[in-house]
C-alpha positions as CSV (number, residue, x, y, z in Angstrom):
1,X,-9.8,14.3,11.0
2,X,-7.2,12.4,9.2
3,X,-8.7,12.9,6.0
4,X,-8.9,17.0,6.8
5,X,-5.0,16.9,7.8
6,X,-4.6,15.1,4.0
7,X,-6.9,17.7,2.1
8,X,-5.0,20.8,4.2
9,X,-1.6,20.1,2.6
10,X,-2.9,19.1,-0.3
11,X,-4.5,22.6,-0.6
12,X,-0.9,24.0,0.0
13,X,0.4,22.1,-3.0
14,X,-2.2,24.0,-5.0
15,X,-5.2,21.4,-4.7
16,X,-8.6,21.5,-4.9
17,X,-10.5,19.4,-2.3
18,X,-14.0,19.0,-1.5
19,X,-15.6,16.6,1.1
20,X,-18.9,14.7,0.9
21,X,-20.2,13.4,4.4
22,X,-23.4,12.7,6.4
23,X,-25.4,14.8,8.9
24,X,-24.6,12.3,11.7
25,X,-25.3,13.8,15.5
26,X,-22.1,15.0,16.1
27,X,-20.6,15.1,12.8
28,X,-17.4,18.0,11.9
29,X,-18.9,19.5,8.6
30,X,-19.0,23.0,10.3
31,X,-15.4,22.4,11.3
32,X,-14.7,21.4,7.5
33,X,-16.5,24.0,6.4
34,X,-14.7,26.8,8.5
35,X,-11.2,25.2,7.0
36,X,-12.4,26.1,3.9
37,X,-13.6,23.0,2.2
38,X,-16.7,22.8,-0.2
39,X,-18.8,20.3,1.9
40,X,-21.9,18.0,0.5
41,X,-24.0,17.0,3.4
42,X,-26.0,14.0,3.1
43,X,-29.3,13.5,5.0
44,X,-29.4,10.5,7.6
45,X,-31.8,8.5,6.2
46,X,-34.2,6.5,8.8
47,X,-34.4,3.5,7.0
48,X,-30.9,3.1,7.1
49,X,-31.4,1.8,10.9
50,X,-34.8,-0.1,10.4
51,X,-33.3,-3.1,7.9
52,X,-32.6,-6.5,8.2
53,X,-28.9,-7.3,9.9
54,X,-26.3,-6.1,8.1
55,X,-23.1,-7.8,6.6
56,X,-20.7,-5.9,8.9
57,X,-21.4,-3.9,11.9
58,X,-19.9,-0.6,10.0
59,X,-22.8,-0.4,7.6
60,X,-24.8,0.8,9.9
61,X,-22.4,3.7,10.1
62,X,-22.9,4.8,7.0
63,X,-26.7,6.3,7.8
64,X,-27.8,5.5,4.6
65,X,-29.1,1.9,2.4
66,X,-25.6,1.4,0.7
67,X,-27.5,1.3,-3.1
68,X,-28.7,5.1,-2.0
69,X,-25.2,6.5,-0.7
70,X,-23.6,5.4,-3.9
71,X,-26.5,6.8,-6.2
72,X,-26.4,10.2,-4.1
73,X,-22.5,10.3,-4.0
74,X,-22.2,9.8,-8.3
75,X,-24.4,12.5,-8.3
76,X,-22.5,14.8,-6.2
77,X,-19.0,13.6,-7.9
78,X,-20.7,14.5,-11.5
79,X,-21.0,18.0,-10.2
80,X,-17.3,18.2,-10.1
81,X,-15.6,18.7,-13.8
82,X,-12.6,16.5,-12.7
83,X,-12.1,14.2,-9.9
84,X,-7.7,13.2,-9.8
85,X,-8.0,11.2,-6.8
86,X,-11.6,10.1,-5.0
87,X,-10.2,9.7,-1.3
88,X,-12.3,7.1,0.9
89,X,-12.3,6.8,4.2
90,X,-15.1,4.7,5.9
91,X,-15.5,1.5,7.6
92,X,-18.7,0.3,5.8
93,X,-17.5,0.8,2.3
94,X,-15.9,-1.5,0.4
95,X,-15.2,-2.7,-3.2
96,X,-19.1,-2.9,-4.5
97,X,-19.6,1.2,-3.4
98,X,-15.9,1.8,-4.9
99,X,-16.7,-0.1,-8.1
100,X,-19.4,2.3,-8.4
101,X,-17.9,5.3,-8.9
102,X,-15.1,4.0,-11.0
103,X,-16.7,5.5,-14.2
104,X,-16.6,8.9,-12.7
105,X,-13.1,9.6,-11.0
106,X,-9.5,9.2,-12.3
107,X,-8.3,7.2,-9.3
108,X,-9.5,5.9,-5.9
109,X,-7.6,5.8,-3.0
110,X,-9.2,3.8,0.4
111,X,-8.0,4.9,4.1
112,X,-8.5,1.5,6.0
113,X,-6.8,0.1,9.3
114,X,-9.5,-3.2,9.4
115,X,-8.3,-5.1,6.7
116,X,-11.2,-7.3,6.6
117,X,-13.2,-6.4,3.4
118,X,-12.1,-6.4,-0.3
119,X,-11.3,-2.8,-2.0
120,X,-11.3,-1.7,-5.8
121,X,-8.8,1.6,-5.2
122,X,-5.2,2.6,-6.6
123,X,-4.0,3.4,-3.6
124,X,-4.4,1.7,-0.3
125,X,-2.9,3.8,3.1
126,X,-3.0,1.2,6.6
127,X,-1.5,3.5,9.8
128,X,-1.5,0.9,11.8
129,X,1.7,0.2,13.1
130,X,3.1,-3.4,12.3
131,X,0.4,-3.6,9.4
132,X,2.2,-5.3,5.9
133,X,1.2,-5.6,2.5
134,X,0.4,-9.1,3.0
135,X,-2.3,-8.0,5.5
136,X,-4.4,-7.1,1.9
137,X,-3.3,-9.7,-0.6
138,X,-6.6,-11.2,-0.7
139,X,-8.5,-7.8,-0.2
140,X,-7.2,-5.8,-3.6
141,X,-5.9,-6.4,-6.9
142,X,-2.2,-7.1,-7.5
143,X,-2.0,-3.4,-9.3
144,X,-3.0,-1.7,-5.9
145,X,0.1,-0.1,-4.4
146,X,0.0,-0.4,-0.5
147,X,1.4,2.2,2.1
148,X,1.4,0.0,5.1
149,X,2.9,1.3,8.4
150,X,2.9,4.0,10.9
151,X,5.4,6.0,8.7
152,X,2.4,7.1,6.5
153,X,0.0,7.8,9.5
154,X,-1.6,11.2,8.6
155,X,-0.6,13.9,11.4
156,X,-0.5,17.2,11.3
157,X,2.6,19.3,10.4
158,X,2.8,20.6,13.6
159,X,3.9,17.3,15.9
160,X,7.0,16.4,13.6
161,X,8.0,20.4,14.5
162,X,7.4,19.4,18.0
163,X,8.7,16.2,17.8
164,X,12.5,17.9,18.8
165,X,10.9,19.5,21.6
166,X,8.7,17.6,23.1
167,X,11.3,14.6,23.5
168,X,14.3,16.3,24.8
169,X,11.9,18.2,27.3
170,X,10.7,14.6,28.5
171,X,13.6,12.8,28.9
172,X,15.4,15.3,31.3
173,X,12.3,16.0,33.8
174,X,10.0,13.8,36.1
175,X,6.6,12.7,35.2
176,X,3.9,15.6,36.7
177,X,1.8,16.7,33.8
178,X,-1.2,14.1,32.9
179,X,-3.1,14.9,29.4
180,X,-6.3,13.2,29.3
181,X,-8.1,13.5,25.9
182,X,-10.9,10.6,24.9
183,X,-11.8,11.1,21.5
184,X,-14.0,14.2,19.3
185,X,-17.6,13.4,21.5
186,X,-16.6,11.1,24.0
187,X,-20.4,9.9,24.4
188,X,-19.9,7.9,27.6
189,X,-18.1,10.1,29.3
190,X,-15.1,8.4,30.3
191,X,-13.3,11.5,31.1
192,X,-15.3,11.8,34.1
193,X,-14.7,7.9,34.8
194,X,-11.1,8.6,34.4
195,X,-11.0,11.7,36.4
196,X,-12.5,9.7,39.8
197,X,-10.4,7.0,39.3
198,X,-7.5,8.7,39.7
199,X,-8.2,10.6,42.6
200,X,-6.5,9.0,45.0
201,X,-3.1,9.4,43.7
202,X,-0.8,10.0,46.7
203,X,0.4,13.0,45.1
204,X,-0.4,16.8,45.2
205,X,2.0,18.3,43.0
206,X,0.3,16.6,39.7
207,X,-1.4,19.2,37.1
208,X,-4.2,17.4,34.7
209,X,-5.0,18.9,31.3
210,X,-8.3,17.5,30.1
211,X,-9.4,18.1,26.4
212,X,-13.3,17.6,25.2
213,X,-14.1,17.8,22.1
214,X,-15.9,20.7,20.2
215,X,-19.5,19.0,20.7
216,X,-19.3,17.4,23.4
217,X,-22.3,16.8,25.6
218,X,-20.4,16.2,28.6
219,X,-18.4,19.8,29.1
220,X,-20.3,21.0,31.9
221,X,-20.2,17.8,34.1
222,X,-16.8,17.5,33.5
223,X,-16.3,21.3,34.1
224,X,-18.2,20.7,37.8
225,X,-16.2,17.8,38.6
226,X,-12.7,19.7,37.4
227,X,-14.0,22.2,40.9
228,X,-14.1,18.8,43.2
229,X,-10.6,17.4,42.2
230,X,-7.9,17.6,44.4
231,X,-5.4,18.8,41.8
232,X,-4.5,21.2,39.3
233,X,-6.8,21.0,36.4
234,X,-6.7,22.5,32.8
235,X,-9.9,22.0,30.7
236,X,-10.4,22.8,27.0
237,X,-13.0,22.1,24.9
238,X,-12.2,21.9,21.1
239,X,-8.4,22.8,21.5
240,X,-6.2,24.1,18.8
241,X,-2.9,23.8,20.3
242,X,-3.0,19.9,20.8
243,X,0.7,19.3,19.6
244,X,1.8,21.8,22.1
245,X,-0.4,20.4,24.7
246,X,1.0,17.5,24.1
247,X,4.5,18.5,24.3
248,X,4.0,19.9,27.5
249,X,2.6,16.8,29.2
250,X,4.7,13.9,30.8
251,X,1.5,11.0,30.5
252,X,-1.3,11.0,28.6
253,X,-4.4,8.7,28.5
254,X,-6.8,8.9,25.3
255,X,-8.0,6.4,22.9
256,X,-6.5,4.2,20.6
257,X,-7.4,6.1,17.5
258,X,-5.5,8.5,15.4
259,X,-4.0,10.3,17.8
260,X,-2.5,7.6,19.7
261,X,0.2,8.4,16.6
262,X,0.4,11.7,17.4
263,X,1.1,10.6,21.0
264,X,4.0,8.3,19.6
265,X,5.2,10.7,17.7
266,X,5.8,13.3,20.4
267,X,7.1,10.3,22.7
268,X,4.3,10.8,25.5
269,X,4.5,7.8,27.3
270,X,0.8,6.8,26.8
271,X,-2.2,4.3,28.4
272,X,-4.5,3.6,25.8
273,X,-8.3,2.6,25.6
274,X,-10.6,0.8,23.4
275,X,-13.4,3.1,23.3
276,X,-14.3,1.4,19.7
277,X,-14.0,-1.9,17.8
278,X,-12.3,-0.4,15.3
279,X,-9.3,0.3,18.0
280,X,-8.4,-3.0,18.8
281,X,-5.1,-3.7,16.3
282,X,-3.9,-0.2,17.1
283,X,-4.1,-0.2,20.8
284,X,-2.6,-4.0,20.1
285,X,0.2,-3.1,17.9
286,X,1.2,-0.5,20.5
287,X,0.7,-2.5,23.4
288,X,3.0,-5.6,22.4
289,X,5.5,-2.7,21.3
290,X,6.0,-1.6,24.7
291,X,5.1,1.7,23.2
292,X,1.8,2.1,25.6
293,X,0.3,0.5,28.4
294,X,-3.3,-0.8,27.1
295,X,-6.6,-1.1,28.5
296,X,-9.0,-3.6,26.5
297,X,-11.5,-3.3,28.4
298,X,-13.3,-0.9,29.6
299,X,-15.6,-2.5,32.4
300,X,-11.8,-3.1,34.1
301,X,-10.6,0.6,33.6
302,X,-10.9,1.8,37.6
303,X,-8.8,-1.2,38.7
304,X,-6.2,-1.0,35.7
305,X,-5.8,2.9,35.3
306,X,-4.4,3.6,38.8
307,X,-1.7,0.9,38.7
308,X,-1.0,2.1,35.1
309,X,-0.4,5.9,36.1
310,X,1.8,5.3,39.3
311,X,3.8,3.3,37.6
312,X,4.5,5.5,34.6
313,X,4.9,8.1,37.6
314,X,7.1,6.5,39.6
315,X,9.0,3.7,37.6
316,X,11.9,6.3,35.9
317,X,13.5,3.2,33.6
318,X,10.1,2.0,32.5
319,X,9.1,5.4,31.8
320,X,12.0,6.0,29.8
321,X,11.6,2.7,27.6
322,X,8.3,3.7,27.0
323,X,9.8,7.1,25.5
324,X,12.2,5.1,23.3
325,X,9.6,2.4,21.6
326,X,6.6,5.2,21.1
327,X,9.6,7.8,19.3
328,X,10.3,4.4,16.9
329,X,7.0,3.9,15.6
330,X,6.3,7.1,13.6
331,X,8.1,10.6,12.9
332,X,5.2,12.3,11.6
333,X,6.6,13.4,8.0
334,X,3.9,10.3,6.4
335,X,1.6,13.3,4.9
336,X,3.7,14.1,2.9
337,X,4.8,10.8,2.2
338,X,1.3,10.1,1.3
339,X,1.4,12.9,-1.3
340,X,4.5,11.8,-3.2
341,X,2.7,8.5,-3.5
342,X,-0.4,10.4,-5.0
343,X,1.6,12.0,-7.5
344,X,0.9,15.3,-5.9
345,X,4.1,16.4,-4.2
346,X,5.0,19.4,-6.7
């Protein structure tokens, strides 16, 4: 997603982008695809999941021997007369695969928030709020330029035209609107975990929005348990409008991925989970903040969540600190701080 929010403004500065991904279960290439973009799919191949342990727990992601995603994605990037800038953005690659493909692109530029492998790129972007330079000095050369910081997270123009809005709205009314959106798939089906654990709120004037991805598996269980609730529900699946959602809610409890900076930067005073390894400094950076309340793990979620929401409901000066930290960590301008730094901004 964050690399589709990059390549749509790119495209309004008169660029050319084209995205090369892997027929996962679940994957977005149709949602590319509508956007636009020229899309290579990969095939997922077997063996991928049938070697020996891997180095890091990410190759596994990549559905493919390493050796074989590199040969197919030269072969793709040869297709293309002229590659500026080859954009990566994937936990199991790292400088061998980037080395690869030197030969055949101008520059690369790596999307990371681990900071635990070494990268041969240009350009290095790290969201994560908190994250510094020095993070990476033993991870990619001395002639890499760094963006480190929630300042370049990659959100969509629309939340820093909310970002007015939806803060000034906040401030001045109580807490009765609860957004709860758990990531693209949501394979576990924590929304319905969430949902029952907050039913015993000792409240009937709340109003829940809940937002399932485009492919989720889980819709129509959610949907049935939405009837059962003993308040005001709103469900989407595959929204468009999440800034404005957004906007219009006083809590909101997701993930601790990407759009835990969207949440910051609409000032949604937020309870985060870590639904993924790969969460962990984000949801941390957040958490000792005091920009969001954090849940680490999951297994504790029914006895955390409750205590969380009531107070965030109840507790007006904690509330309103909460507001204040989240609005400091990002403003939502860093596309286009990211495309000044590519050279790009014409």
């Amino acid at each position: 997603m964050r690399c589709l929010t990059l390549a749509q403004q790119l495209r309004q500065k008169g660029v050319e982008c084209k995205f090369i991904t892997r027929n996962h279960a679940g994957n977005c290439s149709d949602m590319i695809q509508r956007q636009g973009f020229e899309t290579f799919l990969l095939p997922v191949s077997v063996s991928a999941y049938e070697s020996a342990a891997s180095p890091s727990p990410y190759h596994d992601w990549i559905g493919a021997p390493l050796e074989i995603d590199l040969d197919e994605t030269v072969r793709i990037v040869k297709q293309v007369p002229k590659v500026s800038w080859l954009v990566v953005d994937h936990y199991g690659l790292d400088a061998t695969w980037e080395s690869g493909l030197r030969a055949h692109v101008e520059r690369i530029f790596v999307i990371d928030d681990l900071a635990n492998r070494r990268h041969s790129c240009d350009l290095l972007l790290d969201q994560t709020f908190g994250r510094c330079a020095k993070d990476y000095e033993k991870l990619v050369s001395v002639h890499t330029e760094m963006l480190c910081g929630a300042d370049y997270a990659l959100l969509r123009p629309e939340f820093s035209s909310m970002r007015a809005h939806s803060i000034e709205n906040r401030l001045r009314r109580p807490a009765r609107d609860i957004l709860i959106t758990l990531g693209g798939t949501d394979p576990d089906n924590l929304t319905a975990r969430v949902l029952r654990a907050l039913t015993s709120l000792a409240t009937s004037k709340l109003r829940f929005t809940i937002v399932l991805g485009p492919t989720s598996q889980h819709f129509e269980s959610v949907e049935r348990l939405c009837h059962t609730f003993p308040f005001e529900t709103r469900l989407y699946r595959g929204a468009s409008n999440m800034a404005e959602l957004m906007a219009n809610s006083d809590i909101a409890i997701g993930a601790a991925g990407t759009t835990a900076w969207e949440r910051c930067c609409l000032g949604i005073p937020s309870i985060l989970m870590v639904i993924a390894q790969n969460q962990q400094s984000i949801a941390s950076s957040l958490g000792s903040y005091g920009a969001a309340f954090v849940i680490q793990n999951l297994e504790s979620l029914e006895n955390e969540l409750l205590p969380m929401v009531q107070v965030l409901m109840t507790n007006e000066k904690k509330r309103r600190k909460m507001i204040e930290r989240a609005i400091l960590v990002t403003d939502g301008r860093g596309v286009s701080r990211v495309i000044e730094k590519m050279g790009m901004a014409a």
